[in-house]
C-alpha positions as CSV (number, residue, x, y, z in Angstrom):
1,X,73.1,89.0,134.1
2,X,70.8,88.1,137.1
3,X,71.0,85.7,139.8
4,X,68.3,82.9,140.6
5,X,68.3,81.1,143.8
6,X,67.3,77.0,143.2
7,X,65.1,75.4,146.1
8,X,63.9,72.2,145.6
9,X,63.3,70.9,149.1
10,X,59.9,73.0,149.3
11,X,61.2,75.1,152.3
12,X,62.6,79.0,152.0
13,X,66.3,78.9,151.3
14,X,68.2,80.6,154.3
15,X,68.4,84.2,154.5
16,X,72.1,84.3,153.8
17,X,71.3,82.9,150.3
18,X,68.8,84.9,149.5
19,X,70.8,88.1,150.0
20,X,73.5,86.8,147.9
21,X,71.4,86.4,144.8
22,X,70.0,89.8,145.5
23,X,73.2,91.8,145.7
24,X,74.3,89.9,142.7
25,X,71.8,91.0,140.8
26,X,73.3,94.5,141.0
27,X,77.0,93.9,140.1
28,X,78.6,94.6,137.0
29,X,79.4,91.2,135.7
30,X,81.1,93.2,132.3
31,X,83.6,95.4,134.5
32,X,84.3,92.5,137.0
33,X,83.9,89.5,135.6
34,X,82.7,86.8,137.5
35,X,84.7,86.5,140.2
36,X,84.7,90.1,141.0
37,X,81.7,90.6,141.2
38,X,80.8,87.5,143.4
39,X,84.3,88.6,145.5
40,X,82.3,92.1,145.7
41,X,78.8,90.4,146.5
42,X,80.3,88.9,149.6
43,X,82.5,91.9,150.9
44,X,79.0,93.7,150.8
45,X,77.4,90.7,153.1
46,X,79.9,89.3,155.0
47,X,80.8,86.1,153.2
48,X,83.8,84.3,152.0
49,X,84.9,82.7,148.6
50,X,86.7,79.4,149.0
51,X,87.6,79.0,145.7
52,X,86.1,79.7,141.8
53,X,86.5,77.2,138.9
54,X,86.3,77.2,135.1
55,X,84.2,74.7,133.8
56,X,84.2,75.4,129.8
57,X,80.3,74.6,129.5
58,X,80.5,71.3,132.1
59,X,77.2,70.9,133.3
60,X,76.0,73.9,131.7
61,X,78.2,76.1,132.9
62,X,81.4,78.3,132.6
63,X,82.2,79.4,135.9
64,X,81.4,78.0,139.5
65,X,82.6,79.4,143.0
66,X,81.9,78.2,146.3
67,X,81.7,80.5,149.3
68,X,80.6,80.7,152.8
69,X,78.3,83.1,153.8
70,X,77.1,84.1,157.9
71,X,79.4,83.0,160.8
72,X,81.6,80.4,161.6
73,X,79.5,78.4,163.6
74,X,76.7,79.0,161.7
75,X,77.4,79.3,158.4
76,X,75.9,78.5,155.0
77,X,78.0,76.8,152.4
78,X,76.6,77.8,149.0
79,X,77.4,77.7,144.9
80,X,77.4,80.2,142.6
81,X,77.8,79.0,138.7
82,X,77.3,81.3,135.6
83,X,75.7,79.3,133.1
84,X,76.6,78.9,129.7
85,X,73.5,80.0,128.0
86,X,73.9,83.5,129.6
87,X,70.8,83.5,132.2
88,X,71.2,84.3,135.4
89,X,73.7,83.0,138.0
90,X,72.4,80.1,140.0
91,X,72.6,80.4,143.6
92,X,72.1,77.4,145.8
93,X,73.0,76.1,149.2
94,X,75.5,73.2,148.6
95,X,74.0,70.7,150.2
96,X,71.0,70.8,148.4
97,X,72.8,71.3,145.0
98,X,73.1,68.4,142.3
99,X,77.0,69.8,141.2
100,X,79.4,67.2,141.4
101,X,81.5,70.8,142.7
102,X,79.6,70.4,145.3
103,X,80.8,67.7,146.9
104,X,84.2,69.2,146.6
105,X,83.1,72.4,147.9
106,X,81.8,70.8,151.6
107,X,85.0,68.6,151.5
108,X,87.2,72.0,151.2
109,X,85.1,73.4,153.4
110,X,85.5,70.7,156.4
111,X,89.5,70.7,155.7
112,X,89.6,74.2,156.4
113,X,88.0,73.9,159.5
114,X,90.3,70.7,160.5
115,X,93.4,73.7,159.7
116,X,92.0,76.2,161.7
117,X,91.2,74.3,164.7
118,X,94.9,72.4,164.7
């Protein structure tokens, strides 16, 4: 399984993304599973996973996981989703993304920032 980053604005997705899909392209997906290899993908770059979902074929797709990649003030909110049909992993900043998971994932995101700053 491969990963394909999704950028419809027109512009270069950020660099951070880009080096997500690529390292995920080399993970085992059949001796990790999902969410080891995307937990291994971001140990290699520097990223975080905020959290990983089942979505039994929603959308088109069985797994999702948000993470945050680059630094905390300057940091990149992205998805990750296997789909369904088997073809490579999207990978896709989340504010561009059309996922209702989305959503959720930048409203995680700003509650863990309201934590660590209280």
């Amino acid at each position: 399984m491969t990963a394909s980053i999704v950028e419809e604005s027109g512009t270069a997705p950020p660099l951070e993304l880009v080096e997500l899909e690529l390292v995920l392209r080399h993970q085992d997906f059949v001796e990790t599973g999902f969410e080891g290899a995307v937990r291994q993908a971001l140990e290699r770059i520097g990223g975080s996973l905020l959290f990983r979902m089942r979505m039994d074929g929603v959308d088109g797709y069985d797994w999702v996981a948000a993470v945050q990649l680059g630094h905390e003030e300057n940091h990149t909110l992205a998805i990750v989703a296997q789909p369904t049909d088997g073809g490579p992993l999207l990978v896709e900043e989340a504010a561009s993304s059309k996922l209702p998971v989305a959503r959720l994932a930048e409203a995680y995101a700003d509650l863990m920032k309201q934590f660590a700053t209280s």
